[in-house]
C-alpha positions as CSV (number, residue, x, y, z in Angstrom):
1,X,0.0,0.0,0.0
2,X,1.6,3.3,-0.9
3,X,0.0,6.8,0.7
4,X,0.8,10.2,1.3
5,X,1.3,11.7,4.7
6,X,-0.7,14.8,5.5
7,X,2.6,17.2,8.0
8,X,0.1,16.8,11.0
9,X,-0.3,13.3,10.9
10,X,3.6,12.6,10.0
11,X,4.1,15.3,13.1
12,X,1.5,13.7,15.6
13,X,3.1,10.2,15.1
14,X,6.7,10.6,15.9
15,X,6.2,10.9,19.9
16,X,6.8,7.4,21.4
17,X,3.5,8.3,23.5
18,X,1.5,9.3,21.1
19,X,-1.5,7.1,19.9
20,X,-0.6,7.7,16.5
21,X,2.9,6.3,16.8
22,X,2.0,3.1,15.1
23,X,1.9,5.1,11.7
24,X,5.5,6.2,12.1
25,X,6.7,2.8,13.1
26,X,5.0,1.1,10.6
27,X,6.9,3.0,8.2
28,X,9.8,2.1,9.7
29,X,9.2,-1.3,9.2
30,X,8.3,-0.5,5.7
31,X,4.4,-2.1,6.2
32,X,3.1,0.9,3.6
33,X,5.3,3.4,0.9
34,X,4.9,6.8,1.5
35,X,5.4,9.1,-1.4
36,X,6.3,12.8,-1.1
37,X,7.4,15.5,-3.7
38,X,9.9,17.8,-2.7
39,X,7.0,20.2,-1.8
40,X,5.5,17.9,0.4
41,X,9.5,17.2,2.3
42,X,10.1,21.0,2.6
43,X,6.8,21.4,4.6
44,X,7.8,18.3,6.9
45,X,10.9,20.1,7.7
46,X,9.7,23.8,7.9
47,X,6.9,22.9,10.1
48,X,8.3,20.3,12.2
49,X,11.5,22.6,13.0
50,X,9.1,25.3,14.1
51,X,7.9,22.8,16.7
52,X,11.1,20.5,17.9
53,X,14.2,21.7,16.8
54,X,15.7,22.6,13.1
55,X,18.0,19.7,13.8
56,X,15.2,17.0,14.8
57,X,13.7,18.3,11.4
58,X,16.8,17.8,9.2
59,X,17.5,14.4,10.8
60,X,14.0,12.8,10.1
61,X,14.0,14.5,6.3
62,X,17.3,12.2,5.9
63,X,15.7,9.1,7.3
64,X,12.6,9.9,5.1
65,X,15.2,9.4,2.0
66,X,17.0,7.0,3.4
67,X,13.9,4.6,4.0
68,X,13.7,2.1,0.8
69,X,9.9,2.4,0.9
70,X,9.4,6.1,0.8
71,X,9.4,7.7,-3.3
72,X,10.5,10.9,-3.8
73,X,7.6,12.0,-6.7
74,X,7.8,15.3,-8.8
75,X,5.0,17.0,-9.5
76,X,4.2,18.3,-13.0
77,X,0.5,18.7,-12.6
78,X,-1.6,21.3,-10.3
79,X,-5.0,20.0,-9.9
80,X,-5.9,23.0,-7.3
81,X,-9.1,20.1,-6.0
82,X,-9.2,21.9,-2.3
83,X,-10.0,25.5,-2.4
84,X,-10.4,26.2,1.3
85,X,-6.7,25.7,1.8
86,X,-4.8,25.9,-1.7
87,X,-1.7,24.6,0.4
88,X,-3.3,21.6,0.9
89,X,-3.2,20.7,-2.8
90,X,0.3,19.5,-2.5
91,X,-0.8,16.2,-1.1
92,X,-3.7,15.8,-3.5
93,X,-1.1,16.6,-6.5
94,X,1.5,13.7,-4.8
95,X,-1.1,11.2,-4.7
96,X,-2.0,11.6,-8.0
97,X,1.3,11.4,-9.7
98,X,2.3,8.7,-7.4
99,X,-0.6,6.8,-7.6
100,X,-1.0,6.5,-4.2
101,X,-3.9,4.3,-2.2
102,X,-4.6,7.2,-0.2
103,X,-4.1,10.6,1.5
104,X,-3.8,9.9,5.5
105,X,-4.6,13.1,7.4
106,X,-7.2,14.1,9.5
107,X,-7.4,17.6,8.0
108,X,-11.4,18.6,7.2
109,X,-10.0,20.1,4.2
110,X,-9.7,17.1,2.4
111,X,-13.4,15.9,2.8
112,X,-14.0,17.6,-0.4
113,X,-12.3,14.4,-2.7
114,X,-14.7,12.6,-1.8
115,X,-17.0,14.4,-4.3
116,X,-14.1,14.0,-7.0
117,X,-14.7,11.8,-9.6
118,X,-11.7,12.7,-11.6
119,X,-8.6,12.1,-10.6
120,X,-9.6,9.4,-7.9
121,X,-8.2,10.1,-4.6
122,X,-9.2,8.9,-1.4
């Protein structure tokens, strides 16, 4: 199964205490792919250096490119499908290219795929 990580979601499971950890270790252990654009990896580091360190940031973006099961996608199409927060179209464009399963986040933004026929995301 190959997704895309919404920042919250990546950011939420990285504590060892949270109750979302299982979704970091089970990348880890390679039980999905993740695919990210560069977009997508420069978000994961800005945001989760504004809340743990620059450092903690720069480390995990490394083990993100490290991990065999994560694919670095580029992006050549904008399909601008969530106009509530156009910066959440970065993970709508990633799935698409990468042909992903799904989008993982718990972000009310993205409720409005559901009503997308074209391109299928979920």
């Amino acid at each position: 199964m190959k997704v895309v990580l919404d920042t919250n979601v990546l950011l939420m499971s990285l504590p060892k205490i949270s109750k979302y950890r299982p979704v970091f270790d089970a990348l880890l252990q390679s039980k999905f792919s993740l695919a990210l654009s560069n977009e997508i990896l420069q978000e994961y580091i800005e945001v989760i250096g504004q809340k743990t360190t620059v450092e903690i940031a720069q480390n995990l973006a490394e083990l993100l490119l490290k991990l065999e099961n994560v694919e670095q996608k580029e992006v050549f199409f904008r399909w601008n499908l969530i106009s509530k927060d156009p910066d959440d179209n970065k993970f709508v464009d990633c799935a698409v290219a990468a042909g992903v399963q799904y989008i993982v986040s718990n972000d009310n933004h993205f409720k409005v795929l559901k009503a997308v026929k074209f391109p299928p995301v979920y």
